[in-house]
C-alpha positions as CSV (number, residue, x, y, z in Angstrom):
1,X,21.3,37.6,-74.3
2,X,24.0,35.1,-73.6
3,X,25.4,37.2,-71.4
4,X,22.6,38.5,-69.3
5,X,21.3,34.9,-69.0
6,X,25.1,33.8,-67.5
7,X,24.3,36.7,-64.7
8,X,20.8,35.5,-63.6
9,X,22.1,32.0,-63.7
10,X,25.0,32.7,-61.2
11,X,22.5,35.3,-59.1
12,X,20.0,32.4,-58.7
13,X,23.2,30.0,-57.4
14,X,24.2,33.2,-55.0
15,X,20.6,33.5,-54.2
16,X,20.1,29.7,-53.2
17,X,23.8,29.4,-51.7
18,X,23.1,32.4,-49.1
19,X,19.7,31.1,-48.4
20,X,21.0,27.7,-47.7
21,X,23.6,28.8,-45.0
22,X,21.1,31.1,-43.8
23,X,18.9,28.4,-42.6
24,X,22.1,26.4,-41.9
25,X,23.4,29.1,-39.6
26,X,19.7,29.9,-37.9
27,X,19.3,25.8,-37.0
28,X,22.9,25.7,-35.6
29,X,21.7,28.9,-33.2
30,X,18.6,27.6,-32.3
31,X,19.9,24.2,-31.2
32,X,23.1,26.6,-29.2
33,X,19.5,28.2,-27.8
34,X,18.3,24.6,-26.2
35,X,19.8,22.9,-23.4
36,X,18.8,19.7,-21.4
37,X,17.6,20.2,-18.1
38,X,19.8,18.0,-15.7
39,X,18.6,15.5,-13.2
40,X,19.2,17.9,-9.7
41,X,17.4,14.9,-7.5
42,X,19.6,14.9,-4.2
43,X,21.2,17.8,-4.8
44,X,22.9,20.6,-2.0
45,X,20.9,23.6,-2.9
46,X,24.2,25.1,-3.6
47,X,25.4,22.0,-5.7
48,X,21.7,22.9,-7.9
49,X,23.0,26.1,-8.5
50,X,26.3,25.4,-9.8
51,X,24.7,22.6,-12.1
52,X,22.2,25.2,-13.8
53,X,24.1,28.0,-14.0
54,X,26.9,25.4,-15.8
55,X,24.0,24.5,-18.0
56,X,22.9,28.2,-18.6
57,X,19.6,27.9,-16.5
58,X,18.1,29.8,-14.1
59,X,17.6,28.9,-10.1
60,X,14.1,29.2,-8.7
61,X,13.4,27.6,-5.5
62,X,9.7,26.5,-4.2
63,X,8.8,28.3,-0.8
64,X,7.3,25.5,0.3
65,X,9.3,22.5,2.1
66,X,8.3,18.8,3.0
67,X,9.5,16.6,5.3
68,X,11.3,13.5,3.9
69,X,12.7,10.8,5.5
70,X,15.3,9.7,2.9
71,X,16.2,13.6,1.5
72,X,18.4,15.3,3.9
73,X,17.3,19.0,5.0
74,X,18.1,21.9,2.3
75,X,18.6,18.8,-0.1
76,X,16.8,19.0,-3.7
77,X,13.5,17.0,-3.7
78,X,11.6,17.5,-7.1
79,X,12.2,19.6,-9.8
80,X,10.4,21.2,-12.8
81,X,10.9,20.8,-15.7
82,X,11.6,16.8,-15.1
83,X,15.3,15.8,-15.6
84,X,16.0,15.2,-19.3
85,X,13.6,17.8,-20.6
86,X,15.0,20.0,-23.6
87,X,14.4,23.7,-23.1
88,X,15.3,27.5,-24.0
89,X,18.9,28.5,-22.2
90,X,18.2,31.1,-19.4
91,X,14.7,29.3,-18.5
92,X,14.6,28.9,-14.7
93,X,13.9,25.3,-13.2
94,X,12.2,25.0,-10.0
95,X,13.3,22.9,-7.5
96,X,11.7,22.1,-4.0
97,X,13.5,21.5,-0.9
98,X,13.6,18.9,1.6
99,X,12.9,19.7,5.2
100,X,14.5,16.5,6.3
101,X,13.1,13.8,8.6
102,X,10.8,15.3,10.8
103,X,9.2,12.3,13.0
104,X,6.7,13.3,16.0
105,X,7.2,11.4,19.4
106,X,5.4,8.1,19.0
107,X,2.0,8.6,20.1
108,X,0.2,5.7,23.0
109,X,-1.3,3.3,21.2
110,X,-1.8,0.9,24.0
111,X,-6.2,0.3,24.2
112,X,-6.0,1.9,20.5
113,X,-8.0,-0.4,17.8
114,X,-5.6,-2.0,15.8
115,X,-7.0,-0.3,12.4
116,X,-6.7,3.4,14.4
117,X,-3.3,2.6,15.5
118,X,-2.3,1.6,11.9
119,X,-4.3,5.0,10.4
120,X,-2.6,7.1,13.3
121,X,1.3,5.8,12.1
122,X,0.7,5.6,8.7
123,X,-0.4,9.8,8.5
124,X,2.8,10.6,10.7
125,X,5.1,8.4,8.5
126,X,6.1,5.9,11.2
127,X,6.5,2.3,9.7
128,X,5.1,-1.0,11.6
129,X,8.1,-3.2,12.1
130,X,6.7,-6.1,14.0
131,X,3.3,-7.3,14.8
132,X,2.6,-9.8,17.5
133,X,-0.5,-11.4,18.7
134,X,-1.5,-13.0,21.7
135,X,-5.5,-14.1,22.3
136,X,-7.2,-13.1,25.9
137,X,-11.0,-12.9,26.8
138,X,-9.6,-10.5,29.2
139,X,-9.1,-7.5,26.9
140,X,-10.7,-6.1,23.6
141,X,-10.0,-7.7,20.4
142,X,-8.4,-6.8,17.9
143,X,-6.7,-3.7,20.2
144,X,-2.9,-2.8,20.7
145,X,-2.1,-4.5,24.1
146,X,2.2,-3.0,24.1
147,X,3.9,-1.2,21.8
148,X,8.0,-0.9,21.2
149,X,9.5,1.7,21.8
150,X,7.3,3.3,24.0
151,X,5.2,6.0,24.0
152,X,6.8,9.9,23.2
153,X,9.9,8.1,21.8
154,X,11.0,9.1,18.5
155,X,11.3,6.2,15.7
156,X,10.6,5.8,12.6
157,X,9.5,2.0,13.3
158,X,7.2,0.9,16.0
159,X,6.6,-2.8,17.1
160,X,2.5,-3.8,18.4
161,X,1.1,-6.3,19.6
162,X,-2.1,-7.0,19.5
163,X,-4.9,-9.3,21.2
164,X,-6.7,-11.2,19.1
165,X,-9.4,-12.1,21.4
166,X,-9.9,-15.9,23.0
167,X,-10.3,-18.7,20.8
168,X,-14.1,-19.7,20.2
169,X,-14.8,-23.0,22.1
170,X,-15.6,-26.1,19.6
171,X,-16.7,-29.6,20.4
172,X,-15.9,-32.8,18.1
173,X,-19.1,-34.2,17.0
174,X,-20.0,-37.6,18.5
175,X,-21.3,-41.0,17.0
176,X,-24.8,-40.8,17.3
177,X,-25.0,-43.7,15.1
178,X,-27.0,-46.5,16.9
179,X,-28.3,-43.8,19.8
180,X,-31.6,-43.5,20.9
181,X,-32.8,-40.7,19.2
182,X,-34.7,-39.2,22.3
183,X,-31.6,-39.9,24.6
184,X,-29.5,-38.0,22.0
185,X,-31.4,-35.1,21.0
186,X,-32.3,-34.2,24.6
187,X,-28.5,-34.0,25.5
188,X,-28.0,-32.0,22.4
189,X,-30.5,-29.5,23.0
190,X,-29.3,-29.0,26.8
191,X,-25.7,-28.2,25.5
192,X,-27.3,-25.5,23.0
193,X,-27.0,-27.6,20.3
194,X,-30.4,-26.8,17.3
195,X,-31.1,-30.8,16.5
196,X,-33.5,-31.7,13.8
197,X,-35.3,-34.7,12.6
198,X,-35.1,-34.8,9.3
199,X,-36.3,-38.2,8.2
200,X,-37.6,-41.5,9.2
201,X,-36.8,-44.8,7.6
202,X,-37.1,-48.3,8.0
203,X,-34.0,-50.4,8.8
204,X,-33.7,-53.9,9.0
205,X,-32.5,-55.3,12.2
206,X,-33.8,-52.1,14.2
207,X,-37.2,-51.1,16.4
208,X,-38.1,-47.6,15.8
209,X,-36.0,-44.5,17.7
210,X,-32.9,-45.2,16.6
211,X,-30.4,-42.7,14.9
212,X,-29.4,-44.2,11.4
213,X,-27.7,-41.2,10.2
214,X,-26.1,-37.9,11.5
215,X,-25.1,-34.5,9.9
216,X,-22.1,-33.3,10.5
217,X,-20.6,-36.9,10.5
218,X,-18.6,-37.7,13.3
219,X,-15.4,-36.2,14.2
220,X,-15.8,-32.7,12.5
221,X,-15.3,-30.0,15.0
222,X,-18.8,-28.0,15.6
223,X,-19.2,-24.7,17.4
224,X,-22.0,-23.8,20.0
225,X,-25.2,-23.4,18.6
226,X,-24.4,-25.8,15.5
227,X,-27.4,-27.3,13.4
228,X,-27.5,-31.0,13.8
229,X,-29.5,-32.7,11.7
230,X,-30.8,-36.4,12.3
231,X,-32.7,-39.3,10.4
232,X,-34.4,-42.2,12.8
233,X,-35.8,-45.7,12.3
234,X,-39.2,-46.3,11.9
């Protein structure tokens, strides 16, 4: 009995001891199995190569291009699976390409609103450097009056400039304070000014007709057309 017990004992240890480096031995492959994907970004398409085969990956390259203007041509742009991503060895990453910086000619913007010129550069990837204004009542507002370089150049930066349109006329409100209110009002009116009468109040010291108080006060600057409001003596 002693015996036999002495033999399952030690066939239990053997048991547990093979089982153990068993499981030892099948982590220690699987991690050999996984390798980290490495960052490719930049990348000759023959430098890609070298880096995943060193890695034990597999090349695949997308058929489709797009231009960049920072990538150079045949240049790695993305990948997939991301830099940094843990995978099986022999997995292929796919990478796509740069075409490089294919800019079209500038296109005339000169008559162009200024929100269609800025639409038209921003699809074909051509940055606004510089925009300058000037105001005229001569051309359309808000349009591209000259634009540097010129058309059918290529650039990847274009300078406007653009009119603003001519400055809306004001007038600086006078004292009416004291006026005769028909006097005033009439000259308003004929300069397109909308004058009300808005009250009437007596005031020591004054007959009836005169301007006691004005809206806007005098001074502020007031376009065409501005609603002036008046209060009289009575």
């Amino acid at each position: 009995m002693w015996g036999a017990g002495r033999i399952l004992v030690l066939g239990v240890a053997l048991t547990a001891t093979y089982g153990v480096f068993f499981l030892a031995a099948f982590g220690v492959a699987s991690r050999a199995r996984d390798v980290t994907v490495p960052n490719l970004a930049g990348q000759s398409v023959a430098q890609a190569q070298a880096a995943l085969a060193g890695a034990g990956l597999s090349f695949g390259m997308d058929p489709i291009r797009r231009p960049d203007l920072t990538v150079p041509a045949d240049h790695v742009l993305a990948q997939d699976p991301s830099p940094g991503t843990v995978i099986r060895r022999g997995r292929t990453v796919r990478v796509r390409v740069s075409d490089g910086a294919r800019l079209p000619p500038l296109p005339d913007l000169t008559g162009v609103s200024e929100r269609d010129a800025t639409a038209r550069l921003a699809q074909d990837h051509i940055q606004i450097g510089t925009m300058s204004e000037i105001r005229s009542g001569d051309l359309p507002a808000d349009s591209v009056v000259a634009q540097d370089p010129a058309a059918r150049t290529v650039s990847r930066t274009v300078g406007l400039l653009v009119n603003r349109g001519a400055e809306g006329v004001t007038y600086v409100m006078p004292d009416l304070i004291g006026a005769p209110e028909n006097r005033a009002t009439d000259l308003l009116r004929a300069r397109g000014f909308r004058v009300a009468v808005v009250g009437y109040a007596a005031y020591p010291g004054l007959s009836g007709g005169v301007i006691i108080r004005q809206s806007p006060q005098a001074g502020f600057q007031i376009p065409p057309g501005e609603a002036i409001s008046l209060e009289v003596s009575r």
